[in-house]
C-alpha positions in Angstrom: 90.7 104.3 118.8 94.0 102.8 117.4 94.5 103.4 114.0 97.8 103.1 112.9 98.9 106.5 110.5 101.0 108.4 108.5 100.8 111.0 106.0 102.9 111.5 102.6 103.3 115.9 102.8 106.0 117.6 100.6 107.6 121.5 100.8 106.0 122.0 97.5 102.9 120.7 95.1 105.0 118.9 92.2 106.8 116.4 94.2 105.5 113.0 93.8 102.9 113.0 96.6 100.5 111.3 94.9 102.5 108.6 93.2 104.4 108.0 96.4 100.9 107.6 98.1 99.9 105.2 95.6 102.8 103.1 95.6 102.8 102.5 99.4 98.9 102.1 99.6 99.1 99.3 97.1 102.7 98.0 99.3 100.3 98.4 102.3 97.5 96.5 100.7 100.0 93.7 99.3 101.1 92.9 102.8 98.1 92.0 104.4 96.9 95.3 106.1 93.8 96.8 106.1 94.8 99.7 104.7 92.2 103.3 103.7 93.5 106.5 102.6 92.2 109.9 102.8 93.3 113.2 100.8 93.6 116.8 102.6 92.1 119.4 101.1 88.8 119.6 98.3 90.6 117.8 95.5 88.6 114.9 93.9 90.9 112.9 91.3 93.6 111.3 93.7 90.8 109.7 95.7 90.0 108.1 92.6 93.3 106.5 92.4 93.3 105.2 95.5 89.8 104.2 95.2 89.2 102.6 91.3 92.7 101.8 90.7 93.8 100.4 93.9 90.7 99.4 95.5 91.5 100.8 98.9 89.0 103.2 100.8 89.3 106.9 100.4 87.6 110.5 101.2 88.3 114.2 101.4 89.2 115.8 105.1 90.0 119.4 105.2 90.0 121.7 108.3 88.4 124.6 106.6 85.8 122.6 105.9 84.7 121.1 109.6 86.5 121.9 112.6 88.5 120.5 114.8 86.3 118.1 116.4 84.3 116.7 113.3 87.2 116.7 111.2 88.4 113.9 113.6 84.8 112.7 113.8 85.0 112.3 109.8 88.1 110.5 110.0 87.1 107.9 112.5 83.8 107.6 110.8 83.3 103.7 110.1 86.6 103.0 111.1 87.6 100.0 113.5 91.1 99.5 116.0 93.9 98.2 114.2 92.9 100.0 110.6 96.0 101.1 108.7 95.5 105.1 107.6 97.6 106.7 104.7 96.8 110.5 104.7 98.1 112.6 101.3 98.7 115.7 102.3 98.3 118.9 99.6 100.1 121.4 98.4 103.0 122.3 100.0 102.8 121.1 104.1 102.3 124.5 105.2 100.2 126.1 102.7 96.8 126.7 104.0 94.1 128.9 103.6 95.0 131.8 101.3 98.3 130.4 101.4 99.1 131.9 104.6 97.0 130.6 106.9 97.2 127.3 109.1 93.6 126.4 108.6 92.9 123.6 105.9 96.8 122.7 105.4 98.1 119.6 105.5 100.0 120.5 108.6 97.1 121.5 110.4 95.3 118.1 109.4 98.2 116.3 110.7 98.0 118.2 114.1 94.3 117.5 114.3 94.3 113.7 113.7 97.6 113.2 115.6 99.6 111.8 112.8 103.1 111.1 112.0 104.4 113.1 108.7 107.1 111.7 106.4 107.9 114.5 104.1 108.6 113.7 100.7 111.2 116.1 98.9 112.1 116.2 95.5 116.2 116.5 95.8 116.5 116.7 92.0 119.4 119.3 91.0 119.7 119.5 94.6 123.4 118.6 96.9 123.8 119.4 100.3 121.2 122.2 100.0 119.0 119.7 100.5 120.1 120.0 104.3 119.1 123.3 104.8 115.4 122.7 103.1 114.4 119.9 105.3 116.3 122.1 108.4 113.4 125.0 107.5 110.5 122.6 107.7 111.9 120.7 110.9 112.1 123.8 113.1 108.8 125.4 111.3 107.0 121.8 113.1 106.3 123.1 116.2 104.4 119.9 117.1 107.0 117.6 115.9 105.1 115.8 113.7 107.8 115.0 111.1 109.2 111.8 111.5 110.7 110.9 108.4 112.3 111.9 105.1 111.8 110.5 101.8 114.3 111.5 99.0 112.3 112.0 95.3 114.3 111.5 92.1 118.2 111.0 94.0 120.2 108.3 92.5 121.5 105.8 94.6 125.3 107.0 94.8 124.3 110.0 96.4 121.6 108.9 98.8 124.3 106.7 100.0 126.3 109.8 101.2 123.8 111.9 101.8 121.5 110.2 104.4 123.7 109.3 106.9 124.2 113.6 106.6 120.8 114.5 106.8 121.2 111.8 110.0 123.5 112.8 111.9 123.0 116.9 111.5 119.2 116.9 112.1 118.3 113.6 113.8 115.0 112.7 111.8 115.2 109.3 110.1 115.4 109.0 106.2 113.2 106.5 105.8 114.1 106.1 101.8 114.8 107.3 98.1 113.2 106.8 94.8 115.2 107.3 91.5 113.8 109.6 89.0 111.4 107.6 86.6 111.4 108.3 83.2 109.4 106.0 82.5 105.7 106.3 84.8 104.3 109.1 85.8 100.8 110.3 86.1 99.6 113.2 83.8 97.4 115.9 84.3 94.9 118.6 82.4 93.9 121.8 83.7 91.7 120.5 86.4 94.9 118.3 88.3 95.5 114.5 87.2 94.1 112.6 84.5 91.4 110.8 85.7 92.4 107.0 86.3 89.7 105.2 83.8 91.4 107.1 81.0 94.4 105.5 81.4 94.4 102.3 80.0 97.6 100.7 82.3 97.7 102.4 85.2 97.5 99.7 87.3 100.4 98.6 85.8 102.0 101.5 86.1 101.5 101.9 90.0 102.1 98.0 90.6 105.8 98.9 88.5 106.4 101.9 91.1 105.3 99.8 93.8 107.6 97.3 93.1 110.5 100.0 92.4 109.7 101.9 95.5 110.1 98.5 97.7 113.3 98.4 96.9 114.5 101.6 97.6 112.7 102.3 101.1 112.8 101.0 104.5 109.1 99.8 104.9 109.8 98.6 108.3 110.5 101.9 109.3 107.0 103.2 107.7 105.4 101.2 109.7 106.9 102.2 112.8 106.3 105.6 112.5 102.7 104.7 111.6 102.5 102.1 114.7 103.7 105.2 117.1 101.1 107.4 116.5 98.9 108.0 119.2 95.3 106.3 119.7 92.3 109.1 118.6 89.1 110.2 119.4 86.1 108.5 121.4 85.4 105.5 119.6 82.0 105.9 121.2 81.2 109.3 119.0 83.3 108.6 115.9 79.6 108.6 114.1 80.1 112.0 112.7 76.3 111.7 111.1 74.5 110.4 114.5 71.2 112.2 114.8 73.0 114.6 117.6 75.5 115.8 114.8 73.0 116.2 111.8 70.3 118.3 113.6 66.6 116.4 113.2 67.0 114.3 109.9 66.5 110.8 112.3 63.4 113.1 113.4 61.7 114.6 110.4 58.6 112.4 108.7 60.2 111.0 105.5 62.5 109.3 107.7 60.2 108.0 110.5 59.8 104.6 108.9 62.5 104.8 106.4 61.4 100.8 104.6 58.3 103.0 103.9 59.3 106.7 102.9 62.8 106.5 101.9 63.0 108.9 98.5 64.9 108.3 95.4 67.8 110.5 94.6 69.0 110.1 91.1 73.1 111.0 91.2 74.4 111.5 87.8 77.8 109.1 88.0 80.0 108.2 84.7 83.2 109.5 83.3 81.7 113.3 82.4 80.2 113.4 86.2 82.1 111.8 89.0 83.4 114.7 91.3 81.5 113.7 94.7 82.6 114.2 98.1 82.0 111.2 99.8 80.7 112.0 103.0 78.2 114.5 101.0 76.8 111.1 99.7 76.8 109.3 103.2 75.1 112.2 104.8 72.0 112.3 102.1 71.5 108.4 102.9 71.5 108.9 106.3 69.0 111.5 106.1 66.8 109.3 104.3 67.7 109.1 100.7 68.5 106.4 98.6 71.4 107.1 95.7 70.0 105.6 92.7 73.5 106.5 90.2 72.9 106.8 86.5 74.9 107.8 83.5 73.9 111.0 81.5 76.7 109.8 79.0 75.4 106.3 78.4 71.7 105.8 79.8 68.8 106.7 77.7 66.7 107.9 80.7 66.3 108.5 84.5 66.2 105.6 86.9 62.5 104.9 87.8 60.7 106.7 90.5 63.4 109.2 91.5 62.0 112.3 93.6 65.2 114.3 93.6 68.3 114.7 91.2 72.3 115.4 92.1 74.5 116.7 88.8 77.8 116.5 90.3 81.2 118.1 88.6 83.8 116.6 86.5 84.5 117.2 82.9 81.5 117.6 80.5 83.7 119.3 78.2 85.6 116.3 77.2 82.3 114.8 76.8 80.2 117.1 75.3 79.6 115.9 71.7 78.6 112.4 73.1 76.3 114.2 75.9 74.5 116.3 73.0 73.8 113.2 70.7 71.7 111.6 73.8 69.2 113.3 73.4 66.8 111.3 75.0 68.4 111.9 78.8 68.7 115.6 77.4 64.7 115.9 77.5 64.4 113.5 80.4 66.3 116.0 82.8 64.9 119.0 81.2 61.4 117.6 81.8 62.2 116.8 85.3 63.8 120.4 85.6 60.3 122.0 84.5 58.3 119.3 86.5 59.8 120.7 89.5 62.0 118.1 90.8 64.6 119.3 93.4 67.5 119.2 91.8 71.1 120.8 92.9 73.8 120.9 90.2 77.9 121.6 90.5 80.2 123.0 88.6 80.0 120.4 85.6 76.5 119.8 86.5 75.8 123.3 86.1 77.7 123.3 82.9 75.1 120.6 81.6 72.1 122.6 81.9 73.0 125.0 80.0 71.5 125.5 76.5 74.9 124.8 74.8 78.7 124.5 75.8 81.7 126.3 73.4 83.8 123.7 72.8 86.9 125.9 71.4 88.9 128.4 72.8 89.7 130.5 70.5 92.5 133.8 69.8 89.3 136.3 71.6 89.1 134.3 74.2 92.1 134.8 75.1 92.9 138.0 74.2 89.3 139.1 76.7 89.2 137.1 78.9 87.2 139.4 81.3 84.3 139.2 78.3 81.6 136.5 79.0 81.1 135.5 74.8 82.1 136.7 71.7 79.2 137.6 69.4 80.9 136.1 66.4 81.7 133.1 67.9 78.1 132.4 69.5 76.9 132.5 65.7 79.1 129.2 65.6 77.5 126.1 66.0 79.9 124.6 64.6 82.1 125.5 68.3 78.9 124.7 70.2 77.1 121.5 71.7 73.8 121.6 72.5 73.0 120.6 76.4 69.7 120.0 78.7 68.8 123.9 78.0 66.8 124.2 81.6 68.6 127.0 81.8 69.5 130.0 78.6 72.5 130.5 77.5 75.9 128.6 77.6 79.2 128.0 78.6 82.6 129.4 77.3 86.3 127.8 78.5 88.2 131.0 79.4 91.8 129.8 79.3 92.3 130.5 82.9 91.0 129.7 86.2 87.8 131.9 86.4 87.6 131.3 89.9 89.4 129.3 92.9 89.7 128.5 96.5 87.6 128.6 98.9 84.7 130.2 99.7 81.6 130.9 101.8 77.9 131.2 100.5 74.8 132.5 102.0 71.9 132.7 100.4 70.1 135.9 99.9 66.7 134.6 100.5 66.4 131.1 102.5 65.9 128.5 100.3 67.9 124.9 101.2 69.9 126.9 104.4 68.0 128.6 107.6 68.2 132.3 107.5 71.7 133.6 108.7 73.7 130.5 107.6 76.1 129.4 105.2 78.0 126.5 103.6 81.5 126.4 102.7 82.7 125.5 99.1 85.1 125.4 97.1 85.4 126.9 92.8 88.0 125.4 90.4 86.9 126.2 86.8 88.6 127.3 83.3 85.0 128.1 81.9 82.1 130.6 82.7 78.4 131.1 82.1 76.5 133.7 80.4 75.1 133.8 83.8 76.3 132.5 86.9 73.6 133.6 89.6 73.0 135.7 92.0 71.0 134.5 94.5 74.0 133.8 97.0 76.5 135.2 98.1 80.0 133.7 98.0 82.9 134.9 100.4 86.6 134.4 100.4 87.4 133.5 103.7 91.3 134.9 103.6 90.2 138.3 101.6 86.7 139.1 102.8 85.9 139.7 99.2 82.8 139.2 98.1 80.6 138.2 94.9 77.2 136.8 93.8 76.8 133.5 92.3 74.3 130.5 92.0 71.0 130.1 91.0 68.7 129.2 93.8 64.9 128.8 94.3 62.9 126.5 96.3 63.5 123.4 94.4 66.6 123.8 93.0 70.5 124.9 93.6 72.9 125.6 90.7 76.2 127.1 90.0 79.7 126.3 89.9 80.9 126.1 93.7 81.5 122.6 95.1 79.8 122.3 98.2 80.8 120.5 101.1 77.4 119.5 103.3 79.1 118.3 106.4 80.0 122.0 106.7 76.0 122.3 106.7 74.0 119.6 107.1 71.1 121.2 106.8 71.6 121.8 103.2 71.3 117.9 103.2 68.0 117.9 105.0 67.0 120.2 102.8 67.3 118.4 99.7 65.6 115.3 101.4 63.2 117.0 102.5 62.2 118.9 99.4 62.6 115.1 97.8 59.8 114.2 99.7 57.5 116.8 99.3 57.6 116.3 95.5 57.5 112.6 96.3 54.5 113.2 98.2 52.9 115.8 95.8 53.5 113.4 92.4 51.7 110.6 94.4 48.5 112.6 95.7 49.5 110.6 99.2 52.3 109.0 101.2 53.9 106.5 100.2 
């Protein structure tokens, strides 16, 4: 298949990847192409740019994840000849697992889908040094994938006498510069960015850096890199979630006549719940499911006939006095919870289930960390909002990361994965519970360390790791298939 590609990478997280990426997506989009994006590694928020702000098609692909040969799979996935493919790479371009390893960098994605980098560096403060950095990463790319150099935040005198340098001494094309902005910029909380819908002109915003970055770039030249880059994959097998690639869903009984059986998943979907992998979505609904997305912020219920329930992350902290005061969806969940209704919750969603969520961080907190509450401070309502309460106790924001990267989990008694298997995830969280789980047990991939998390049974899956089902499928099936069961059991037949 011939998709035309390039990805934005930089030689450090900071640099302007993701403005960059959004600037040239909407120049992309502007000029007739039909342009989609994806984002390297397990972060959720710049997808949303490119998604709600921009409107163009975007998704998570990360080699630690899926291997080789579905990562590509994944990236061909609904994807025709002549698509135009802007890839934003993370962290810095070599930065993988553990921050050592290859697996689930940017580079490493790059090598696996073929595709052209243009590395983005940030020459602020920066003279002919600059040289000598781009000189590193050119003979660290032992596959030659770098074809271009953008200059970040270099006035225009100095490009002028810089480039033809950089030129000349390593023969790799500068395809650009952008001024430093004062300005725009996107901000960020302890989580990454801001989330677009909370900021009221950010289209405007990204169409003004378009239009500033137009001028300053060869765009031409982009698209020649992205033109060169080599056709991919089997067109053939690009369907990543065929029946071959997602064990027996197509085969099981709640999919045989799908206008008949298909079950109801409700997927909790506003601005307090919105961190969803895409292709976790896709591969419920091809085994079956429909996604029927509510609000637990605005809606006063569950949508109708639902056999199943996803509570996905995002930031319920922000959120949490409104999510107390709606108190009807409070009982509607909790009643569903106790009804048995398979239900698996992340991170945020986990948060939510709790009987309450500390709103404050306060001196203790950060003077003990390592302590799970403070006695005094649970005494507080005034610090605490009342949640679902399906499950005791509550959560506490620790003023750190309480846990990050990646991991793998296997359960300790087989509940939504076959005995002997596991899923990989991924934690990112600044609070705790009074009682995380241990039913699995999570892995760092790079250390070997081990701990226990999540709270699992037959119907239900909660704690704060992110999975990633296309890792699993069967976790997938499970879910749909423990959908219809209860489907089947709160009917007294088939439906």
């Amino acid at each position: 298949m011939k998709i035309n590609r390039f990805m934005i990478a930089a030689p450090k997280s900071g640099s302007g990847k993701t403005m960059i990426t959004c600037a040239l997506l909407q120049l992309l989009k502007d000029s007739g192409k039909n342009v989609l994006s994806y984002k390297c590694g397990p972060d959720y928020i710049d997808p949303m740019f490119h998604k709600k702000v921009l409107g163009v098609p975007s998704k998570n692909l990360d080699t630690f994840f899926t291997d080789e040969k579905t990562t590509v799979q994944l990236f061909l996935d609904e994807r025709a000849d002549g698509d135009f493919a802007v890839l934003e790479g993370v962290m810095g371009l070599y930065d993988g697992l553990g921050g050592i390893y290859e697996q689930g960098s940017s580079y490493h994605l790059a090598k696996v889908t073929q595709t052209p980098i243009i590395l983005v560096v940030d020459a602020k403060g920066m003279g002919k040094s600059v040289l000598a950095l781009i000189a590193g990463f050119l003979q660290y790319d032992t596959h030659h994938l770098i074809k271009g150099v953008l200059l970040n935040r270099m006035s225009t005198g100095y490009y002028d006498i810089i480039k033809p340098l950089i030129e000349k001494e390593l023969s790799v094309k500068v395809v650009g510069y952008f001024p430093e902005q004062k300005d725009i910029g996107l901000s960020s909380r302890h989580l990454g960015l801001v989330m677009p819908d909370e900021l009221s002109d950010i289209k405007k915003q990204l169409n003004e850096t378009a239009d500033r970055l137009k001028k300053t770039i060869d765009m031409d030249l982009f698209i020649d890199i992205a033109d060169a880059a080599d056709e991919i994959g089997d067109s053939e097998n690009a369907d990543v979630y065929n029946e071959k690639n997602i064990g027996n869903c197509d085969q099981n009984e709640f999919s045989q006549n799908k206008a008949i059986n298909t079950v109801n998943i409700a997927v909790a979907m506003d601005e307090a719940f919105c961190f969803y992998y895409e292709d976790n979505l896709r591969l419920l609904e091809k085994c079956g499911a429909q996604l029927r997305y509510f609000s637990p912020l605005h809606d006063t219920g569950l949508p109708e006939d639902c056999d199943a329930m996803l509570l996905g992350g995002g930031y319920p902290e922000l959120y949490a006095k409104e999510l107390s005061e709606n108190v009807s969806m409070l009982n509607a969940i909790k009643k569903a919870f106790r009804a048995g209704m398979p239900m698996v919750a992340e991170c945020g969603g986990f948060m939510y289930l709790h009987a309450y969520i500390r709103n404050i961080c306060d001196d203790n907190d950060k003077k003990n960390n390592a302590d799970t509450q403070n006695n005094t401070d649970i005494q507080n309502d005034m610090n605490k909002s009342k949640l679902v309460g399906a499950l005791d106790g509550g959560c506490h924001f620790k003023g750190k990361l309480v846990r990050f990267g990646y991991i793998e989990l296997a359960e300790k008694h087989s509940n939504f994965l076959p005995p002997n298997e596991k899923i990989k995830a991924h934690e990112f969280h600044y609070y705790d519970s009074t009682d995380n789980g241990a039913d699995c047990i999570a892995t760092k991939p790079a250390t070997g360390r081990s701990y226990d998390c999540v709270i699992s049974h037959d119907n239900y899956w909660l704690g704060f790791p992110h999975l990633y089902y296309p890792s699993n499928p069967h976790f997938a099936e499970s879910l749909v298939r423990k959908a219809y069961e209860y489907r089947r059991n709160k009917n007294g037949k088939l439906l």
